[in-house]
C-alpha positions in Angstrom: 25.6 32.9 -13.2 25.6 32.2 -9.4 24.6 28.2 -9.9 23.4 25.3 -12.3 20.7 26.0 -14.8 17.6 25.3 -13.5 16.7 22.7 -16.4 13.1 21.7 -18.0 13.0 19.6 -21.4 10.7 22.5 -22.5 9.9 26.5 -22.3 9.9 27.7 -18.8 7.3 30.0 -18.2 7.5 31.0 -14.6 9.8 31.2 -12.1 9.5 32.5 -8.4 11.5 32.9 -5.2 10.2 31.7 -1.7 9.5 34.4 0.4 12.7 33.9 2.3 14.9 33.7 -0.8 16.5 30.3 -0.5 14.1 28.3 -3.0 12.7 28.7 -6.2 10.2 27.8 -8.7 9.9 27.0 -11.9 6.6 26.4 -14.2 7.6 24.7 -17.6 5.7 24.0 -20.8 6.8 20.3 -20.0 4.2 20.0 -17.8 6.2 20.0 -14.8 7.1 22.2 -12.0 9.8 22.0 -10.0 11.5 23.5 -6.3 15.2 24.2 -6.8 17.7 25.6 -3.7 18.3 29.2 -5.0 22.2 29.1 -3.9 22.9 26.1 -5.6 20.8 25.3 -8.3 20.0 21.6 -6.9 16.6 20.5 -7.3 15.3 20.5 -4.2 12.2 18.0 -5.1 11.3 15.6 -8.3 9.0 17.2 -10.6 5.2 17.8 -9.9 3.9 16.8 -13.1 0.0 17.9 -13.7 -0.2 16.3 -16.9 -1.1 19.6 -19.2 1.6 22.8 -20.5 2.5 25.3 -17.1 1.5 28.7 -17.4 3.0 29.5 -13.4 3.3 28.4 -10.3 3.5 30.0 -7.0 4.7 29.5 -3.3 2.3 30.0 -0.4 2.8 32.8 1.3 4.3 30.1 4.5 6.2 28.6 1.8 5.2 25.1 2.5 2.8 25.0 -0.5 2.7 25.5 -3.9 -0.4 26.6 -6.8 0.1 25.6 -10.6 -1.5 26.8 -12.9 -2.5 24.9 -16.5 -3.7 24.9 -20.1 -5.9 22.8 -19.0 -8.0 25.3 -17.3 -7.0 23.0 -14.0 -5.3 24.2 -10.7 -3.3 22.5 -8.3 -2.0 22.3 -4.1 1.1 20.9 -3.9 3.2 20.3 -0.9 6.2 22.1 -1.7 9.3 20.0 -0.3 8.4 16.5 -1.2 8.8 15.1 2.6 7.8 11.2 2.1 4.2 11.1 4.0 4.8 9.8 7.1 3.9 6.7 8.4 4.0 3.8 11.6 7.1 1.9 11.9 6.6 -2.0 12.7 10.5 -3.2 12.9 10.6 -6.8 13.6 14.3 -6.7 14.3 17.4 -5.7 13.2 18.5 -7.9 10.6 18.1 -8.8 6.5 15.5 -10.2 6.5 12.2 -9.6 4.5 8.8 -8.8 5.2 6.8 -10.9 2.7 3.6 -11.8 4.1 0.7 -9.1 6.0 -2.4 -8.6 6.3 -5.0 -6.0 8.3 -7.8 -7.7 10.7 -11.2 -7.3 9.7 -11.7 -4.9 11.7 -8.2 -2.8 10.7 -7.5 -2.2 14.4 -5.0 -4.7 14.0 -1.9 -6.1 11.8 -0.6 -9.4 11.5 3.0 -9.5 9.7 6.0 -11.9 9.3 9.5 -12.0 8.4 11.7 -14.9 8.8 10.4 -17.9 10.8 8.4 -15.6 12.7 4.9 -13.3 12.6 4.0 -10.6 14.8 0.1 -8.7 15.8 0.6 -5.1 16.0 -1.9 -2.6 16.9 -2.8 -0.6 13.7 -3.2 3.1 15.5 0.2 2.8 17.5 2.6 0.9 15.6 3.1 -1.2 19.0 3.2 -5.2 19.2 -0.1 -6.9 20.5 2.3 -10.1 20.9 5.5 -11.6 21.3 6.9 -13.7 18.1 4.9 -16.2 16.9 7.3 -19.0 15.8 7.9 -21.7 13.5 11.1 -23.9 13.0 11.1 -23.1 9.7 10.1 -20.5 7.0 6.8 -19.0 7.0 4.8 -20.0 3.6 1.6 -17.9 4.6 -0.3 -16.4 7.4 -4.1 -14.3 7.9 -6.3 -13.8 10.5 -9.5 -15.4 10.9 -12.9 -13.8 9.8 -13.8 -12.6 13.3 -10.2 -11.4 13.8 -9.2 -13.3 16.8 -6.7 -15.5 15.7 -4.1 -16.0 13.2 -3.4 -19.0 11.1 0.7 -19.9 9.8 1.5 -22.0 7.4 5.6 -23.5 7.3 8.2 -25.0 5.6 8.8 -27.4 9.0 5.7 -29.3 7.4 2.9 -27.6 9.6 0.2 -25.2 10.1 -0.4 -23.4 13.4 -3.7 -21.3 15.1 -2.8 -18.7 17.2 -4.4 -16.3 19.6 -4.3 -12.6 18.2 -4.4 -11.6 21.5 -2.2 -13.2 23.5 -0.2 -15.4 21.0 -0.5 -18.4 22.6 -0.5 -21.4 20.2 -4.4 -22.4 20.5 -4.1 -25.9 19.2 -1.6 -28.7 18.2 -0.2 -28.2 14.6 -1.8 -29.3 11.7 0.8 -31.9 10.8 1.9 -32.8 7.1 4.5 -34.8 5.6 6.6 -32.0 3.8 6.3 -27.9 3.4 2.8 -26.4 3.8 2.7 -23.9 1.2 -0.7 -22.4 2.3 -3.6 -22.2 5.0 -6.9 -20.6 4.7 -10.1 -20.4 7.1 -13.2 -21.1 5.2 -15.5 -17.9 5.1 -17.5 -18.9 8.3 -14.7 -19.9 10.0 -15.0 -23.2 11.1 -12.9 -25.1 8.7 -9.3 -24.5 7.9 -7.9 -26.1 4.2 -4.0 -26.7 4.3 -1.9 -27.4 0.9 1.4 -29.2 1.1 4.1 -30.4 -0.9 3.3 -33.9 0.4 0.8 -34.1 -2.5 -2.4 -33.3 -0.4 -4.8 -30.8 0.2 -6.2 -31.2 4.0 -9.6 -30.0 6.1 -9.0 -28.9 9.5 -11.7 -28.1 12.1 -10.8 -24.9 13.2 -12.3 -25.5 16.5 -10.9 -28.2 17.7 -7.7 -28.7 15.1 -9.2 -32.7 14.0 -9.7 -33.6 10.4 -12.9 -32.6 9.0 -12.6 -35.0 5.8 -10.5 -37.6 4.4 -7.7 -36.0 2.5 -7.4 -34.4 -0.9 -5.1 -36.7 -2.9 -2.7 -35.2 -5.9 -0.3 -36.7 -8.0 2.0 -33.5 -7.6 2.7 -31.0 -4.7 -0.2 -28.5 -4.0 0.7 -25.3 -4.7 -2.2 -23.2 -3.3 -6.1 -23.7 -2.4 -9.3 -21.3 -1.7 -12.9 -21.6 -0.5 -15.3 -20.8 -2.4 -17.3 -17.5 -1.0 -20.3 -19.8 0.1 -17.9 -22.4 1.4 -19.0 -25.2 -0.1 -16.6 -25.7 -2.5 -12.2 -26.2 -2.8 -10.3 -25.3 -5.7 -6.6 -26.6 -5.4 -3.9 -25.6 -7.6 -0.9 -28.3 -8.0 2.8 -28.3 -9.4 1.1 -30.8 -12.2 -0.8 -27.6 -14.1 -3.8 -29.0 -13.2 -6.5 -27.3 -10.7 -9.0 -29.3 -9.6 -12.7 -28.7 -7.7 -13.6 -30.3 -5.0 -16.8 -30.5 -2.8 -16.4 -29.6 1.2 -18.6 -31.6 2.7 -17.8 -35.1 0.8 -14.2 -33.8 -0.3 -15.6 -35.6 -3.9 -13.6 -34.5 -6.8 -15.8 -32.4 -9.2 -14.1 -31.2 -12.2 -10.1 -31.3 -13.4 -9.4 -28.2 -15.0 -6.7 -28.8 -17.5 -4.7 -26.4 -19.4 -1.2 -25.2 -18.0 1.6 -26.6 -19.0 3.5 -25.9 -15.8 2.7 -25.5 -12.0 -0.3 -23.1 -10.8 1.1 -20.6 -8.4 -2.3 -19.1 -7.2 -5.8 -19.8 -7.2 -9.1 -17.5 -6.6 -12.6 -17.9 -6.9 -14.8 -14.8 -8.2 -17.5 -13.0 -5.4 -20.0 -14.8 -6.9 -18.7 -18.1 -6.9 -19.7 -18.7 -10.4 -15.6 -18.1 -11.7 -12.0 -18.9 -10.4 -9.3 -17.8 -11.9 -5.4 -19.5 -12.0 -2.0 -17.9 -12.3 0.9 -20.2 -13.9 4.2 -20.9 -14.5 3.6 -21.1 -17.8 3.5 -17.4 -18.5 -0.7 -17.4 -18.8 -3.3 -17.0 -16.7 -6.8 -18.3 -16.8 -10.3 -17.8 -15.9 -12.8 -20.8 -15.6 -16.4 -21.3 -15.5 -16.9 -23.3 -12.0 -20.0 -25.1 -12.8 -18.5 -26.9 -16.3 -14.8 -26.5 -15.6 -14.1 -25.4 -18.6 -12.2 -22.2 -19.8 -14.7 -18.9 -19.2 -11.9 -16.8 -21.3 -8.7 -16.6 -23.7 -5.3 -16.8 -22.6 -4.5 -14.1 -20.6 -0.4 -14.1 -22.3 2.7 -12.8 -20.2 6.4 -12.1 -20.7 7.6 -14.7 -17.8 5.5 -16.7 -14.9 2.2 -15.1 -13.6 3.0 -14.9 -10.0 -1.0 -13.7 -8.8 -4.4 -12.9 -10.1 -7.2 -11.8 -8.1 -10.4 -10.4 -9.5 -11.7 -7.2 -8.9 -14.1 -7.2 -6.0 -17.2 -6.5 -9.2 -15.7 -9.5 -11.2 -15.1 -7.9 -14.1 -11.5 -8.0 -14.4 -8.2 -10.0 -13.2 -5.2 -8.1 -11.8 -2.2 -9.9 -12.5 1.6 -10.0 -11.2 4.8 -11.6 -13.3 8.5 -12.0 -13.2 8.7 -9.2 -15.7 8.2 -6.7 -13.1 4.9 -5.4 -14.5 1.6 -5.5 -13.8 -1.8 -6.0 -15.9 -5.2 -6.0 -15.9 -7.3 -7.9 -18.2 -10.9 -7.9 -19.2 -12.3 -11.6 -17.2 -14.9 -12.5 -19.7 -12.6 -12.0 -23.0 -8.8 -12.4 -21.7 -8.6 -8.9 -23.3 -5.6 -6.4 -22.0 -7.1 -3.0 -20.7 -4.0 -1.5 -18.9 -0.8 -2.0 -17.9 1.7 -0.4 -15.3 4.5 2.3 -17.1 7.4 1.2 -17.6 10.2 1.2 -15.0 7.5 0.9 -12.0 9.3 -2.5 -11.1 5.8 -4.2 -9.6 6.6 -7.2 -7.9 2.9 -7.6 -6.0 -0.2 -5.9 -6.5 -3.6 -5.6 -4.8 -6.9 -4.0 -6.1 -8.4 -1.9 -3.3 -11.5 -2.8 -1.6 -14.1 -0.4 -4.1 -12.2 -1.9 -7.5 -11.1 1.9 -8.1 -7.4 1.7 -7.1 -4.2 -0.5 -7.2 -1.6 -0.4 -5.1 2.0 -1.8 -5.8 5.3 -3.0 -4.3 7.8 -2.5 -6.0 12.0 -3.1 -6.4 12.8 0.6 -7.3 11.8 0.9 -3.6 8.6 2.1 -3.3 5.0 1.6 -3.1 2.5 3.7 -4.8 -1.3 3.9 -5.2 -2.6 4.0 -9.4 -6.1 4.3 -10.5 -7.2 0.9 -12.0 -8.8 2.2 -15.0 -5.9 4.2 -16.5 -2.7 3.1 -14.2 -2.2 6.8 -13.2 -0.6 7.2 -10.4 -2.9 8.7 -7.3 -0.4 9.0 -4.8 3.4 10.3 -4.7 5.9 7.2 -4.2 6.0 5.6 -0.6 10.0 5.9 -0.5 11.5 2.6 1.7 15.3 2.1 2.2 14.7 -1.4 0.2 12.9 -3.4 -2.1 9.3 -3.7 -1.3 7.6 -7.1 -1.3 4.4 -6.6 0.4 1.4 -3.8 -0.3 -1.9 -4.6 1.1 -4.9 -2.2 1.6 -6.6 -2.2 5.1 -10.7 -3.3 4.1 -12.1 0.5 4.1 -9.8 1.4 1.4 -7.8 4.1 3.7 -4.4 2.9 4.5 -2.2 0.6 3.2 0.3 -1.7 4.3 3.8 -2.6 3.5 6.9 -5.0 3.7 10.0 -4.3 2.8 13.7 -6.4 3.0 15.2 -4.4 5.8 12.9 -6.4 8.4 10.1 -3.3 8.6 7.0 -2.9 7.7 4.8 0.2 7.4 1.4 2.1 8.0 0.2 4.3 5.8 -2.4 6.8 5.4 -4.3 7.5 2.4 -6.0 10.9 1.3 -9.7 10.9 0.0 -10.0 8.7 -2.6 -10.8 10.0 -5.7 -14.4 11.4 -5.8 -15.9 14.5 -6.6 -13.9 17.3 -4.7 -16.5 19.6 -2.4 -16.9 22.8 -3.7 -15.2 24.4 -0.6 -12.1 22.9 -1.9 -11.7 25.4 -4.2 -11.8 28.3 -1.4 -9.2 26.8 0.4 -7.0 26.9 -3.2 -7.4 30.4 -3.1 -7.1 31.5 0.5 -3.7 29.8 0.8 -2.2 30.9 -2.6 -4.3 34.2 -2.7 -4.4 33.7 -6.3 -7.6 33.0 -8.4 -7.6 31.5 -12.2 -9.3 34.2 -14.8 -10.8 33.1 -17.7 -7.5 33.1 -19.9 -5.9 30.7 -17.7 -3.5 32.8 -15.5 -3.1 33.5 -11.9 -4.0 37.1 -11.0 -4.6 38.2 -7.0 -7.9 37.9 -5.1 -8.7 41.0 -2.9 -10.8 38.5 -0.6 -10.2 38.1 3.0 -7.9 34.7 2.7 -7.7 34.2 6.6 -11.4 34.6 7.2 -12.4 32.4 4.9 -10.3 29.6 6.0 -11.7 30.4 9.6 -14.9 30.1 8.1 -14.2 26.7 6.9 -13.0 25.7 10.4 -15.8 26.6 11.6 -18.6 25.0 8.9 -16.0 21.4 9.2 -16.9 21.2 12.5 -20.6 21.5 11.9 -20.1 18.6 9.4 -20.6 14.6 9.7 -17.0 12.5 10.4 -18.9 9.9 7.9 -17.2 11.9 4.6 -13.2 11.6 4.2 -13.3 15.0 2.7 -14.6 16.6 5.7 -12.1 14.5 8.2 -9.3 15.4 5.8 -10.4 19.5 5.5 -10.5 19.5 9.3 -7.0 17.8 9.8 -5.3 20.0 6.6 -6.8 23.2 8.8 -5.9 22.0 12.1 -2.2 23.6 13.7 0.1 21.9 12.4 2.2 21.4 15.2 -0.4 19.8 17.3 -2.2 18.0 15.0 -2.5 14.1 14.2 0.3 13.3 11.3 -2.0 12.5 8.8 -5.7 12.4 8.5 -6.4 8.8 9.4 -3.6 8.6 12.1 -3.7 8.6 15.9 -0.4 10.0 16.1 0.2 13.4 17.1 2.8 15.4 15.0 4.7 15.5 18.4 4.8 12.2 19.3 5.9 11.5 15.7 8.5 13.3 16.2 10.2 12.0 19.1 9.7 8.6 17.8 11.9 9.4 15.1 14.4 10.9 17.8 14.1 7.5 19.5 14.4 5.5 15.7 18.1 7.1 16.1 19.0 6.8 12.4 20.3 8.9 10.0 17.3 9.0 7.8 15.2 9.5 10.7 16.7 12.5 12.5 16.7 13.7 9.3 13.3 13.6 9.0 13.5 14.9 12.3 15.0 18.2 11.2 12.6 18.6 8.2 9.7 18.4 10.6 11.3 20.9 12.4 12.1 23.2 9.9 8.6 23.2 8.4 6.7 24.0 11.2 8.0 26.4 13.5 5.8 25.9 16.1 7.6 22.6 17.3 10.2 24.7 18.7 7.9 26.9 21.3 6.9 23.8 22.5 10.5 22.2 23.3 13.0 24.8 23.0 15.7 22.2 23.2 14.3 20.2 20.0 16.5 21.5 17.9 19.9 20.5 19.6 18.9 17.4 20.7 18.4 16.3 17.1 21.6 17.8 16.7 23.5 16.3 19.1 21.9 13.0 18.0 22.8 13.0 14.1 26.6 13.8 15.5 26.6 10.9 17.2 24.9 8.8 14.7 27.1 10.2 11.7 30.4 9.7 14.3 29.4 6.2 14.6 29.4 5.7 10.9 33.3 7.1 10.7 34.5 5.4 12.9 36.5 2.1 11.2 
C-alpha cells in the first residue's frame, strides 16, 4: 500500500485517476465523492455530497472538473479542487477589529461598511474606497444609506447620529445630539425624516434636510432599543429595554398602542410590506408578531433556546426569520408562530438575512463561514464562503446576486452568486456532456458519447451570444465558456482573472499567494501571458514565510 486508505462511511463504487496521475476519485454509496492526492492519500477537497447513493464519478478530461453520477437518475458539475470562490477584498485596516455593520446602496454600485469607530463607502465593482473614514468618537451602533443612495446615516455610542455624503464623506449636517448612546438611526422610506433611538429614554424625529426636529420627542420609561418606519411612513414602532414596544403616529408623534408581552428588553423591531404586522425579537427567548391596527398579538409564541437577537419577515410576509444566542437559526410560520425549518446543526449562525425573492438565506457564521441555504428546506445552495475568522455580518445586495460580508479580522468581502435556483436551460445539459464526454443511460451509469464535445460547446458560444444579458443563465453560460485566463473572476464581477491575480500578489499574505499559486496551477494560460508569474509568487511566499520564522 503506497498511502492512507482513501476512506468513505460506505461502499465505494468508483474510483479514477486524473489524467496526469497525481489525484484521484472516489464515488461512494455514502453519497459522497471525494478528490484525494494519489501519492499520499490526503484528501485533497471536503466531500461533494449530492444527496442520493454514487454509482461513479469522473474527471474532465482538463482535470478541473468533475461528473457524478446517482441513483437518483441525477448528474452533476463539480469544480474539482475546492478553491473558495473568489471574491473583492475591502480591508479597513490592519488590526482586530470587527466588521459588524454593512449594507449595499440601492443601487448596489456601492458599499457602506464599519468597523470600529469608523465606516467606510467602497465602490462595489472594484473593491476600492469611494471615501476616507467616516468617524465617530465612539463605537458605531448602526449605519445605512439613504433611499436615493447618496448619503449615509451613523448612529454612536458618543451619544449622536451623523449624515454623511456617500460621495465625498463630508459630514452634511451638525449631529443629532442625545443625552447617552444612540443605539439606532433610520431614514423614513421617502427620505425626509430620520428616527434616532437612544439609551436616554427617547425616541427622536430628525428632518433629514436640514438636521432640526421634526416633532417633540418620544418619551420612554426605559432605554430605546431599536425603532422602524412603517413602509408608508406614517407610523413608528419603538422597541425599549422595558419589554414593551409601543406605536406611535409620525406626524403628531401621539402614542397609539403599547404592545405588552416580553418579559425582558426588545432587541429589534420590523414592520411587515404591508404595514398591517410588525414583529419583535426579545430577550426573553420569544419572538412575536403583532397585528398593527389593535396592537394585540397576530400569533403564538415564537419559543427559543436563549435571547432572539433578529427577526425580519420574508419580503411576501408569510414567515419570520429569526437569530439567537444558540447559534441557530429558524423560520417560523407569521400567522401561527409554527416552526417550519431550522438550520443543521453545527452551522454556528450568528446573523441571518432572507434574500430579496424570499427563496434564499444567507448566514454568518462562527465556524468561519458564510453560506447561502434555500429557505424552504435549509439546504445549502452554495459551498462555504471560507474567512480567516468569525463572521458577523452577511447581507445580500437588492437583485439577489452578491452578497456581502464582515468578519473580525477588520475585512469585509464581495461576493458573487451563481443563478439562483430556477429551472436549468436545456442547453445545460449539453454542456454536462461535452466536458465529461459521458452521457447517463437509462440504468443510471456513465457510458461515452461519440458526439463532437468541442463543437458543441462552440456551438453554445456562439447561440450565448445571440441571447438577451436579462437571464443569469445566459450571463453565467457565456462567462463558464469564456477563456479562462482572460475572463472576469466570476460571472457578476468586473474583475479580470488577471487583475485578480496580481491583487493577491499585492495582498502579500500567505493565504493569498497561495491562492496565487492555485490560480496558476489551474489555468495554464496565466503563464504565456507573464512568464515570470510563477517566480515572482515564489519569491514572494519566501519572503512572507521567512518573515514568519524569524523570532
Amino acid at each position: 500500500m503506497l498511502g492512507e486508505p482513501l476512506k468513505h462511511d460506505k461502499r465505494v463504487l468508483s474510483a479514477q485517476f486524473s489524467s496526469d496521475g497525481q489525484r484521484i476519485v472516489t464515488a461512494s454509496w455514502d453519497e459522497t465523492a471525494r478528490v484525494w492526492d494519489a501519492q499520499s492519500g490526503r484528501p485533497l477537497t471536503e466531500f461533494f455530497t449530492h444527496g442520493a447513493p454514487l454509482f461513479e464519478a469522473r474527471f474532465s478530461p482538463d482535470g478541473r472538473r468533475i461528473l457524478t453520477a446517482s441513483s437518483d437518475f441525477t448528474a452533476r458539475v463539480w469544480e474539482a479542487r475546492n478553491r473558495p470562490p473568489p471574491s473583492l477584498t475591502l480591508q479597513h485596516g490592519h488590526g482586530t477589529h470587527t466588521v459588524l455593520r454593512g449594507q449595499f446602496s440601492p443601487d448596489g454600485r456601492r458599499i457602506v461598511t464599519e468597523a470600529d469607530a469608523t465606516a467606510r463607502v467602497w465602490d462595489a465593482l472594484s473593491g476600492q474606497a469611494v471615501t476616507g473614514p467616516l468617524k465617530h468618537e465612539g463605537l458605531i451602533t448602526s449605519l445605512e444609506f439613504s433611499p436615493d443612495g447618496l448619503s449615509v446615516l451613523t448612529a454612536s455610542t458618543n451619544h449622536t447620529a451623523c449624515l454623511w455624503d456617500a460621495q465625498t464623506g463630508r459630514r452634511l449636517l451638525e449631529p443629532f445630539q442625545h443625552a447617552d448612546t444612540v443605539n439606532l438611526a433610520q431614514f423614513s422610506p421617502d427620505g425626509r425624516l430620520i428616527v434616532t433611538a437612544s439609551d436616554d429614554h427617547t425616541a427622536r424625529l430628525w428632518d433629514a434636510r436640514n438636521g432640526q426636529p421634526a416633532v417633540g420627542p418620544l418619551l420612554h420609561p426605559a432605554g430605546v432599543s431599536a425603532a422602524s418606519f412603517s413602509p408608508d411612513g406614517t407610523k413608528i414602532v419603538t422597541a425599549a429595554e422595558d419589554g414593551i414596544a409601543r406605536l406611535w403616529e409620525v406626524r403628531s408623534a401621539r402614542l397609539l398602542a403599547e404592545c405588552k408581552g416580553h418579559r425582558r428588553r426588545i432587541w429589534t423591531v420590523q414592520f411587515s410590506r404591508d404595514g398591517r404586522q410588525f414583529v419583535t425579537a426579545s430577550a426573553d427567548r420569544t419572538a412575536r408578531v403583532w397585528d398593527v391596527l389593535s396592537g394585540h398579538l397576530n400569533s403564538e409564541l415564537m419559543p427559543h433556546g436563549d435571547e432572539v437577537v433578529a427577526a425580519q419577515f420574508s419580503p411576501d410576509g408569510g414567515r419570520i426569520l429569526t437569530t439567537c444566542w444558540d447559534h441557530k437559526g429558524r423560520v417560523w410560520d407569521a400567522q401561527t408562530g409554527h416552526l417550519l425549518v431550522e438550520s443543521p446543526r453545527g452551522a454556528g449562525v450568528v446573523s441571518a438575512e432572507f434574500s430579496p425573492d424570499g427563496k434564499r438565506i444567507i448566514t454568518a457564521s462562527d465556524n468561519p463561514t458564510a453560506c447561502v441555504w434555500d429557505a424552504q428546506t435549509w439546504e445549502p445552495l452554495t459551498d462555504p464562503l471560507k474567512h480567516t475568522g468569525r463572521v458577523w455580518l452577511a447581507r445580500f445586495s437588492r437583485d439577489g446576486k452578491r452578497v456581502l460580508t464582515g468578519c473580525d479580522d477588520q475585512t469585509a468581502h464581495i461576493w458573487d452568486l451563481s443563478p439562483a435556483p430556477s429551472t436549468c436551460p436545456p442547453w445545460l445539459l449539453q454542456v454536462a456532456k461535452a466536458i465529461s464526454g459521458k452521457v447517463l443511460n437509462q440504468q443510471g451509469f456513465l457510458r461515452e458519447t461519440e458526439l463532437n464535445r468541442y463543437q458543441i460547446l462552440e456551438d453554445l458560444r456562439q447561440k450565448l451570444v445571440a441571447e438577451p444579458d436579462t437571464n443569469d443563465w445566459v450571463i453565467w453560460g457565456r462567462w463558464f465558456l469564456a477563456d479562462p485566463a482572460t475572463r472576469t473572476v466570476s460571472p457578476f464581477s468586473k474583475i479580470t482573472l488577471p487583475d485578480y491575480l496580481e491583487n493577491l500578489i499585492k495582498e502579500n499574505t500567505a493565504e493569498s499567494l497561495a491562492e496565487a499559486e492555485q490560480l496558476v496551477y489551474e489555468t495554464p494560460d496565466l503563464k504565456q501571458r507573464d512568464p515570470d508569474l510563477e517566480s515572482r509568487i515564489a519569491q514572494a511566499r519566501r519572503a512572507v514565510e521567512g518573515a514568519v520564522e524569524k523570532p
